[in-house]
N, C-alpha and C positions, 0 to 999 in steps of 0.2 A: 330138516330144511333150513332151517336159525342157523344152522351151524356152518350152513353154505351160503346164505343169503348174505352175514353180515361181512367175509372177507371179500364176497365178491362185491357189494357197496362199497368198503373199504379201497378197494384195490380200485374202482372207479373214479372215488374220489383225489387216491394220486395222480391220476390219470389226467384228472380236469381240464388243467393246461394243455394236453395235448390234442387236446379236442375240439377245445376253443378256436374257432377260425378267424376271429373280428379282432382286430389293434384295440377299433373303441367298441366303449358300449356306449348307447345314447339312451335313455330315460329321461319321459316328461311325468308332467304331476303338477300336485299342487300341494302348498306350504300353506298352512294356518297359522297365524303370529300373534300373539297378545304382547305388548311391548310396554310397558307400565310408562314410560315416556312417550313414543312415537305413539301419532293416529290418536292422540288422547285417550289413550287405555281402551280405544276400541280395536276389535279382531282385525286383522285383514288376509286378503285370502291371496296368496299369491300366485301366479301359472310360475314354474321352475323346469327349468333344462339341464339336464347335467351331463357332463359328458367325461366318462371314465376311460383311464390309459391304461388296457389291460395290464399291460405285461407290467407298469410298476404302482399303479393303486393311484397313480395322481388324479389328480378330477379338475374340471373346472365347472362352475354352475351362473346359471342366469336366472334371476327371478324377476318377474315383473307385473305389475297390478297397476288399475286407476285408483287411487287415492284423494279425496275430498274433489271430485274430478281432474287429478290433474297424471297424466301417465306416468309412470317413473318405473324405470329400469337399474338393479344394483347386479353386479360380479363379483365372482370371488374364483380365484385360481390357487388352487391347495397341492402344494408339492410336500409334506410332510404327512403323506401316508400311504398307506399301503392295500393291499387285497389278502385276508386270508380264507382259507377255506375251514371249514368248521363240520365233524361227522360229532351228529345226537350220538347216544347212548341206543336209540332205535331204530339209527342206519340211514336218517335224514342227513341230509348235509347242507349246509348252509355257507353263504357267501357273506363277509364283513367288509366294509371299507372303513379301515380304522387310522387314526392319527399317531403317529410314531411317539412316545414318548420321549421328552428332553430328558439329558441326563439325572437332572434332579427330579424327575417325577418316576423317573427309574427306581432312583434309590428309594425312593418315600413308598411307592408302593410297586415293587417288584412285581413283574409280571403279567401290569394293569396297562390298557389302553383303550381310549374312548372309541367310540364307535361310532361315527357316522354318518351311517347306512348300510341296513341289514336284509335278505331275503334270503329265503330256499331256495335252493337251487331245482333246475326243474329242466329237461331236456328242452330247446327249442330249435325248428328248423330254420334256420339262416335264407336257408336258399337250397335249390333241389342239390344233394349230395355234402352239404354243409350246417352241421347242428353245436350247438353250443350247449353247455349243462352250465345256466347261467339264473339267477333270480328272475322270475317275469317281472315280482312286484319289487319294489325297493321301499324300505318305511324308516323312519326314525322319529322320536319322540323325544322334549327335552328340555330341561329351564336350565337358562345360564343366567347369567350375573356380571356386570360391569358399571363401572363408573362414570358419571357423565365427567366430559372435559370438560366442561364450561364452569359447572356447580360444586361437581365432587360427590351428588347425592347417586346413592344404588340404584341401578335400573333392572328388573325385573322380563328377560326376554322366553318367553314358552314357545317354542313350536314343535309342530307336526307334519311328516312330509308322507308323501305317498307317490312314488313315481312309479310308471309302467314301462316295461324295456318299448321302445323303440325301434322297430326290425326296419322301417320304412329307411329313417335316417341313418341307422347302423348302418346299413349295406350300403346305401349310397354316400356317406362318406369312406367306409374302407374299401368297396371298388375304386375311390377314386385317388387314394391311397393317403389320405390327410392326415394328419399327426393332428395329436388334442389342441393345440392352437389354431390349426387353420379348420377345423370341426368347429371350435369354439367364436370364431370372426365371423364364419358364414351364417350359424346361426344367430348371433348377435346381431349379424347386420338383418337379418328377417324379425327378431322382434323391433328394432329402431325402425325399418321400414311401416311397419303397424303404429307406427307415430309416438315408444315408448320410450 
């Protein structure tokens, strides 16, 4: 039964793409941040939108939180990456949204690319006679490092994201045929309309 189980996984997961019926995918969530600079080294918890171009891995994302009371909304629209698909050794298969590596992180480590946002892939129905073999959950975890402009001293940034696919939003932006910008404006303009 192994012996038939795992090329027929296999052979699903080339398949993925053709199965896929949605342009984007939309996932909400929320971001946990330690910022050794921002918020005075306290947590804060962000709500996050992100909205994925299947077919080339680009993303755009909205996070936004009240902060010592005051709302504030940041973007980020990421054209240097991509979508891969990923089969376990036990016939799991998993989705990546990874950053393309420049050519000198090429050389330095061959074959390496960051990651993210990551989840298992899992059948979901779209809409009656439309299913996707897409992550429900999306996660990533992570400390970076950067220098203040002002000072020059290291800052210390950790988070954690957990976003859940979004069938609500998915389909009402790809019925209406939106490309990741104009997905990306409409929803913006609904967290700015919440006063962020």
């Amino acid at each position: 039964m192994k012996k038939v189980l795992f090329p027929l996984l296999f052979l699903s997961a080339l398949l993925v793409p053709c199965f896929v019926q949605a342009e984007l995918l939309i996932y909400k969530g929320t971001e946990k941040e330690v910022n050794t600079q921002g918020n005075s080294g306290r947590p804060v918890n962000w709500k996050v939108i992100v909205v994925i171009d299947h077919a080339n891995g680009n993303f755009s994302r909205i996070r936004y939180a009240t902060i010592d009371g005051v709302r504030r909304h940041f973007t980020l629209n990421e054209t240097n990456s991509h979508i891969l698909q990923i089969i376990a050794l036990d016939g799991k298969t998993y989705t990546a949204v990874t950053r393309i590596p420049t050519e000198c992180e090429a050389q330095e480590f061959p074959g390496g690319e960051t990651v993210i946002l990551k989840g298992q892939n899992v059948l979901i129905s779209l809409s009656p006679g439309s299913t996707a073999f897409i992550p429900r959950i999306l996660t990533k975890a992570g400390v970076g490092l950067s220098h203040s402009t002002t000072s020059g001293q290291p800052i210390l940034d950790e988070s954690s994201f957990v976003l859940a696919f979004d069938k609500v939003q998915t389909l009402a932006s790809n019925y209406a045929g939106e490309g990741r910008g104009a997905a990306f404006d409409r929803l913006l303009a609904g967290v700015i309309s919440l006063g962020y």
